[in-house]
Structure formats: structure tokens, C-alpha cells
N, CA, C and O atoms as a GROMACS GRO file, in nm:
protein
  296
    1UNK      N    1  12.084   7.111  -4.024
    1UNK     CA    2  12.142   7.208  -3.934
    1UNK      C    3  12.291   7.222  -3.963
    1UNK      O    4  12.372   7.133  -3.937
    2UNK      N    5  12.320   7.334  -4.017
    2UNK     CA    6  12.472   7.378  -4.033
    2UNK      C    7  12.518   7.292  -4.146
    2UNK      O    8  12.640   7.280  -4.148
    3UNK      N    9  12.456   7.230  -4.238
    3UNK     CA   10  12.493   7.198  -4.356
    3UNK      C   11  12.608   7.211  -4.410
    3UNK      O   12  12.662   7.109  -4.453
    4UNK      N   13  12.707   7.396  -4.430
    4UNK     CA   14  12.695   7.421  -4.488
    4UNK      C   15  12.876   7.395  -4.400
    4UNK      O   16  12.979   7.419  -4.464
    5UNK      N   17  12.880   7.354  -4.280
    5UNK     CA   18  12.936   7.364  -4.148
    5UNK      C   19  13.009   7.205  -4.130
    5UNK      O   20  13.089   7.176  -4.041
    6UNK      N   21  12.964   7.118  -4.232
    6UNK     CA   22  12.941   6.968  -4.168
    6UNK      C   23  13.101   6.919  -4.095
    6UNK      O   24  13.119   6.858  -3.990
    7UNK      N   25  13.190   6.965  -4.181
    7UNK     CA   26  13.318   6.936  -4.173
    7UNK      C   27  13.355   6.979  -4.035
    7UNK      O   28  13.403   6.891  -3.963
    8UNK      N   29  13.337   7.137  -3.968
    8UNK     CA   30  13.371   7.176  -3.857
    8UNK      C   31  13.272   7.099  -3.717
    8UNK      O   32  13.305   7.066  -3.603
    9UNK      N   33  13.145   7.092  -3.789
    9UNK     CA   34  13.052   7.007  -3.687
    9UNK      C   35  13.095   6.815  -3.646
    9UNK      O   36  13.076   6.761  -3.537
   10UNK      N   37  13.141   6.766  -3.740
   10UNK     CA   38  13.169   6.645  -3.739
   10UNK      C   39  13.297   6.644  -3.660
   10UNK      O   40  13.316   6.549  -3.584
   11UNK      N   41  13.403   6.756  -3.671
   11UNK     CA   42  13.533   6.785  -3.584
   11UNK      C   43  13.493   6.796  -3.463
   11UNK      O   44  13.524   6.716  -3.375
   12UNK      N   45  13.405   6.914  -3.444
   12UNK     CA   46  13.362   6.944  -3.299
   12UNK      C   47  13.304   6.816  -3.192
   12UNK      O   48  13.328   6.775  -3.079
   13UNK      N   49  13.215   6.784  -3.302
   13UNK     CA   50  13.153   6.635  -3.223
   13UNK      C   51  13.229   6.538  -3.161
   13UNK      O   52  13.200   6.454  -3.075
   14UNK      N   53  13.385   6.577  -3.248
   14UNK     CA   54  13.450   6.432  -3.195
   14UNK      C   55  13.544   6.449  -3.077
   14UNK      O   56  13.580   6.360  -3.000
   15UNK      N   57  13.582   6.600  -3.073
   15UNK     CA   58  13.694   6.707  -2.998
   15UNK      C   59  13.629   6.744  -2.847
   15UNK      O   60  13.697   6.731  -2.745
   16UNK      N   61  13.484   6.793  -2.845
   16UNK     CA   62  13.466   6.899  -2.791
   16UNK      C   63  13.320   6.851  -2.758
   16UNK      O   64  13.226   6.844  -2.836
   17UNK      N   65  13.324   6.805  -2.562
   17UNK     CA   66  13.218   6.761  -2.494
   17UNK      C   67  13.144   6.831  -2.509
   17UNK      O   68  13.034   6.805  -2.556
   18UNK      N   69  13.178   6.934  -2.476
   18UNK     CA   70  13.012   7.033  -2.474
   18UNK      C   71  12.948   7.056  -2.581
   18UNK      O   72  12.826   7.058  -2.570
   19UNK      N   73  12.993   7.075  -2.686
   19UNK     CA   74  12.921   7.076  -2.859
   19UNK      C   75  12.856   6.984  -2.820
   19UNK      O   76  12.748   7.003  -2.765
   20UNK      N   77  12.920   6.834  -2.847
   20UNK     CA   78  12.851   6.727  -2.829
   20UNK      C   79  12.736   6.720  -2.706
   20UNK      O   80  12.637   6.647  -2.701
   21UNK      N   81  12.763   6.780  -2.646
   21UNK     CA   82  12.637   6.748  -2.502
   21UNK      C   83  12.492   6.817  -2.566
   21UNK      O   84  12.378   6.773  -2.565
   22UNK      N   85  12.575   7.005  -2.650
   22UNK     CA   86  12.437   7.062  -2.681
   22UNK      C   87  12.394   7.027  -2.845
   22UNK      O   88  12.286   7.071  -2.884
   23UNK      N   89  12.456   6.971  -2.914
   23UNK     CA   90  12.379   6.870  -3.024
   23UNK      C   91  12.336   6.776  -2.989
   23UNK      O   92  12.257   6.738  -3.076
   24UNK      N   93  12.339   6.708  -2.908
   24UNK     CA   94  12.270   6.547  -2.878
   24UNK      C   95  12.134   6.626  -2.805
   24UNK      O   96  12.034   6.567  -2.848
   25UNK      N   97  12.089   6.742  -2.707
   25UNK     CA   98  12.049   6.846  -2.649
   25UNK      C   99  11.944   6.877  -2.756
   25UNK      O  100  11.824   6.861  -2.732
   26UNK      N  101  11.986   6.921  -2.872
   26UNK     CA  102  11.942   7.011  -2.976
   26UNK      C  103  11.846   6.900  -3.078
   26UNK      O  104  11.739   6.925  -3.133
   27UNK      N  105  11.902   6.808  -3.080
   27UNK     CA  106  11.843   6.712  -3.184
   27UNK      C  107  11.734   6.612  -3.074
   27UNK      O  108  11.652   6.539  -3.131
   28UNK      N  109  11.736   6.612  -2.956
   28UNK     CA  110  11.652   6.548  -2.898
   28UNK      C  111  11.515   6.708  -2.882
   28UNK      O  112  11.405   6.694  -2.935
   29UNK      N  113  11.536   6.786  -2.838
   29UNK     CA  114  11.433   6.906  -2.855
   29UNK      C  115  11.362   6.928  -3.009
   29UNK      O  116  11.256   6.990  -3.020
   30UNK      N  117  11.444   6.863  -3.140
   30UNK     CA  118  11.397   6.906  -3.265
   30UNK      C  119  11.305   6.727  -3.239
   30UNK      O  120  11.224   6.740  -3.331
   31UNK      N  121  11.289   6.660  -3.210
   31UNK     CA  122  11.250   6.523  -3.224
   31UNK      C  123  11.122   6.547  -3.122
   31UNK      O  124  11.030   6.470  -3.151
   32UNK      N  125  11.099   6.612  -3.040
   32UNK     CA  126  11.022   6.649  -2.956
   32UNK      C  127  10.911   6.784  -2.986
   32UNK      O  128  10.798   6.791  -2.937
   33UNK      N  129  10.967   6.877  -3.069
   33UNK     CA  130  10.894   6.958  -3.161
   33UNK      C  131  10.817   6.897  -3.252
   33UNK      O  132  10.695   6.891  -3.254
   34UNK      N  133  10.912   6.841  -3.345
   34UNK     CA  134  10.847   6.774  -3.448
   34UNK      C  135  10.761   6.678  -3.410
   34UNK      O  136  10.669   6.676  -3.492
   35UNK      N  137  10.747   6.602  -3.332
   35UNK     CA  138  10.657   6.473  -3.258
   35UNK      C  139  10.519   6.540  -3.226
   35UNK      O  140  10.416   6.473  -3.238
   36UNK      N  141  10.512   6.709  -3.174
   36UNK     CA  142  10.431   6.781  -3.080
   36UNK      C  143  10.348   6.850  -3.244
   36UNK      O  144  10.230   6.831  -3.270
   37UNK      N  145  10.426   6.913  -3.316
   37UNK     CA  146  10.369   6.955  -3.418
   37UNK      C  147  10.258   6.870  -3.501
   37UNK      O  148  10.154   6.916  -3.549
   38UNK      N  149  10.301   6.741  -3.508
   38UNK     CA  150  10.255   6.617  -3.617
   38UNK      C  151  10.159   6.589  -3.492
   38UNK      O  152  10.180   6.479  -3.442
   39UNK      N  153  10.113   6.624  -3.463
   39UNK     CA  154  10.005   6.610  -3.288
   39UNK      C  155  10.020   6.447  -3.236
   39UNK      O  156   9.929   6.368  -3.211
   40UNK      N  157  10.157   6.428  -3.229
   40UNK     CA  158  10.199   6.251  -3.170
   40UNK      C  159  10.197   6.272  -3.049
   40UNK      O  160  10.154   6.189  -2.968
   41UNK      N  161  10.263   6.439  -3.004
   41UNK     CA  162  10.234   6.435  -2.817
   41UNK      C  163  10.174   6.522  -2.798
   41UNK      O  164  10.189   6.616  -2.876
   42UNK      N  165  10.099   6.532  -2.710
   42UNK     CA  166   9.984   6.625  -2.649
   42UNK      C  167  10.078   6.699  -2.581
   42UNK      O  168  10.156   6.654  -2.497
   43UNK      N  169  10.071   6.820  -2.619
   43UNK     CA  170  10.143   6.873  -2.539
   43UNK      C  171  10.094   7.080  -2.491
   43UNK      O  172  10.020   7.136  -2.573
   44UNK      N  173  10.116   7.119  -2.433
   44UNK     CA  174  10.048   7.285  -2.462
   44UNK      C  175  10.139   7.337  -2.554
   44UNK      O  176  10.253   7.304  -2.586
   45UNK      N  177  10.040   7.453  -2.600
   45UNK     CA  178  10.144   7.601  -2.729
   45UNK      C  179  10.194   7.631  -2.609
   45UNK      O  180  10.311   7.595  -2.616
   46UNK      N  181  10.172   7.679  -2.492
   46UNK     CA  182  10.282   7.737  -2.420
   46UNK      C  183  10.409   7.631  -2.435
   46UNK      O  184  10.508   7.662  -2.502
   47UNK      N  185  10.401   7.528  -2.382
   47UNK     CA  186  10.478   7.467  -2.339
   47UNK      C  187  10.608   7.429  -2.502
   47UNK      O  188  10.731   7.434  -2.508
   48UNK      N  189  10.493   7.391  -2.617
   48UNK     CA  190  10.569   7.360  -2.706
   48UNK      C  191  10.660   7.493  -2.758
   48UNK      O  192  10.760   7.480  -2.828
   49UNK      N  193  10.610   7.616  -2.713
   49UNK     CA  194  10.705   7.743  -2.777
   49UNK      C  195  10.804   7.769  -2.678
   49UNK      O  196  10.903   7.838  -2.703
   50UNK      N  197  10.771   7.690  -2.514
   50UNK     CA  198  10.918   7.698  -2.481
   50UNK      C  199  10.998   7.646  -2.487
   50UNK      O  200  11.106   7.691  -2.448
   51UNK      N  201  10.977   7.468  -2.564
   51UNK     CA  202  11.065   7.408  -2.630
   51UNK      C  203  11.141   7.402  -2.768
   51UNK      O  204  11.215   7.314  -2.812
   52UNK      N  205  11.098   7.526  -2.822
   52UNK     CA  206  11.134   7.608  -2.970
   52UNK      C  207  11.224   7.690  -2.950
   52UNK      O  208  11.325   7.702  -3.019
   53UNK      N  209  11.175   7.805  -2.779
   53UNK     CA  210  11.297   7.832  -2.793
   53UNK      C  211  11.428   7.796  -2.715
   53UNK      O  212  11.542   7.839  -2.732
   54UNK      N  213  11.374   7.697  -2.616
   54UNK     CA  214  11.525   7.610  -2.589
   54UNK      C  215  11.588   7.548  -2.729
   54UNK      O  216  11.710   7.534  -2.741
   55UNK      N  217  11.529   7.526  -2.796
   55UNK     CA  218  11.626   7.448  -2.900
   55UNK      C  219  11.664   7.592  -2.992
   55UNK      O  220  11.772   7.584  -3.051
   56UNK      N  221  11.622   7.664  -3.002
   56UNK     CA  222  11.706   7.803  -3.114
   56UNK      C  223  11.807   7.845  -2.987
   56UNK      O  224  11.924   7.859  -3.023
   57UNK      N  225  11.792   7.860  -2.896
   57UNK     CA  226  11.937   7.908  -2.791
   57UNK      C  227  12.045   7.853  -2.833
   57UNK      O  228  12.149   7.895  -2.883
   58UNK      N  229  11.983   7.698  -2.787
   58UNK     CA  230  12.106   7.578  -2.831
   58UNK      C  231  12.142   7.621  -2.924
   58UNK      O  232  12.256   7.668  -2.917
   59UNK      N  233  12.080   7.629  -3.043
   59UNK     CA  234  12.183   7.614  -3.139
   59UNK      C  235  12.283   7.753  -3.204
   59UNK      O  236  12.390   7.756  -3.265
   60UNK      N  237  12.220   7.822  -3.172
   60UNK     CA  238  12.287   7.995  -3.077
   60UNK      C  239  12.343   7.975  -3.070
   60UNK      O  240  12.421   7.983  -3.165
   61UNK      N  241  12.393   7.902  -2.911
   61UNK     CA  242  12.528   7.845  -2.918
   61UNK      C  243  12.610   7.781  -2.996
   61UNK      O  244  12.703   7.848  -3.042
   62UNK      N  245  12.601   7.643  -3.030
   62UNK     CA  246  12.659   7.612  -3.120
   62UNK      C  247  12.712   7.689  -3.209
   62UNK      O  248  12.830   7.704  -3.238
   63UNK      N  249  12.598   7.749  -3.262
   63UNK     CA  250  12.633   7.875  -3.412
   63UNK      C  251  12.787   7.928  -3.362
   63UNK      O  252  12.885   7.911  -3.434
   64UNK      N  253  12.793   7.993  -3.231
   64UNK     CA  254  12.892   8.068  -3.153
   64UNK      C  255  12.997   7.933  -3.168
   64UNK      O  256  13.062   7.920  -3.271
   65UNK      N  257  13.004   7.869  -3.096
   65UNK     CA  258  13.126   7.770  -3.110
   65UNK      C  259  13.184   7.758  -3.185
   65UNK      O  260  13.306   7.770  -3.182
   66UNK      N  261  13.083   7.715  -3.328
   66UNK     CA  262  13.164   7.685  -3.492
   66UNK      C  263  13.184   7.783  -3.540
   66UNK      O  264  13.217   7.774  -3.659
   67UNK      N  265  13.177   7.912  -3.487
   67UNK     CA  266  13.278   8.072  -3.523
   67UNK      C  267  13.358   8.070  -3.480
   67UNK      O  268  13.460   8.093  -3.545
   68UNK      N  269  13.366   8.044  -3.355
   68UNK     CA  270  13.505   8.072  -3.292
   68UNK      C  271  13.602   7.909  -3.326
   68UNK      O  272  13.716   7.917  -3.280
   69UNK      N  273  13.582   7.824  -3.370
   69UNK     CA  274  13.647   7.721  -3.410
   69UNK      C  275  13.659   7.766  -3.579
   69UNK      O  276  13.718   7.674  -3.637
   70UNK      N  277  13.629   7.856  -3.657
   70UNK     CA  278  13.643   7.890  -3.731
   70UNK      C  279  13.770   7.989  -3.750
   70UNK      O  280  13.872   7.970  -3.816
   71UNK      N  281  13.733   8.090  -3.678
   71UNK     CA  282  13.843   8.166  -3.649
   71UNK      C  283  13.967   8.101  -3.581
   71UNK      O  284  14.078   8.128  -3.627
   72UNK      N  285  13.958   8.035  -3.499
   72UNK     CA  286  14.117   7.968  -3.466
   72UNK      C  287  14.170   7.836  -3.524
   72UNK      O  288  14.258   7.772  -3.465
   73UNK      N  289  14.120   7.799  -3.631
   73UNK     CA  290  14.164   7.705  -3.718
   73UNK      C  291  14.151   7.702  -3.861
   73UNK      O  292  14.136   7.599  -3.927
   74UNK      N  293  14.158   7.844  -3.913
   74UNK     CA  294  14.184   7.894  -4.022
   74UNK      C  295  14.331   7.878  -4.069
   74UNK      O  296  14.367   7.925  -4.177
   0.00000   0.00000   0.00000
């Protein structure tokens, strides 16, 4: 995720609670997908596609953050 980003993500993480609140957020929802996919938790398609798209919002956001931390620390 954001690979490409690591430098501004590793800043953010260390600066900026709320990044940090919705990556720790984001990576516990991808651990919970992936667990549901590999059929480790029983879980419903409803339920697992609304935890697909809580985690693409999140990272929506994020995406938004590390732009605008882009733009003002150019």
C-alpha cells in the first residue's frame, strides 16, 4: 500500500495521529479480509463486502492526506 509513497507514509505515521489511527484501521480490515477470503473466518459476502469497502474509504483517505502532505512539503 502506497509503495511508491513510503517516505511520506513513514513521516505521516510518526507526525500525524490520525494517519496513524486510519493505517493501524486499514491494515487491521486488510488482515480481516484476507483471513475471510482464505475461509479462516466464517463470515457473510454481505458482511465481508462491507468490510472491503470500509477498508478502500480508509485508504481514500489516506490517499487524500499524502496529497495534501505532498503539496505542502514540496
Amino acid at each position: 500500500m502506497f509503495e511508491q509513497d513510503q517516505e511520506i507514509v513513514e513521516s505521516l505515521l510518526d507526525k500525524d495521529r490520525n494517519f496513524r489511527r486510519l493505517y493501524n484501521k486499514h491494515c487491521q480490515l486488510k488482515s480481516k479480509v484476507k483471513e475471510a477470503n482464505e475461509g479462516f473466518v466464517g463470515i457473510s459476502d454481505f458482511d465481508l463486502e462491507v468490510l472491503k469497502k470500509e477498508k478502500l474509504l480508509i485508504k481514500d483517505r489516506m490517499a487524500v492526506i499524502i496529497e495534501d502532505y505532498r503539496h505542502t512539503h514540496v
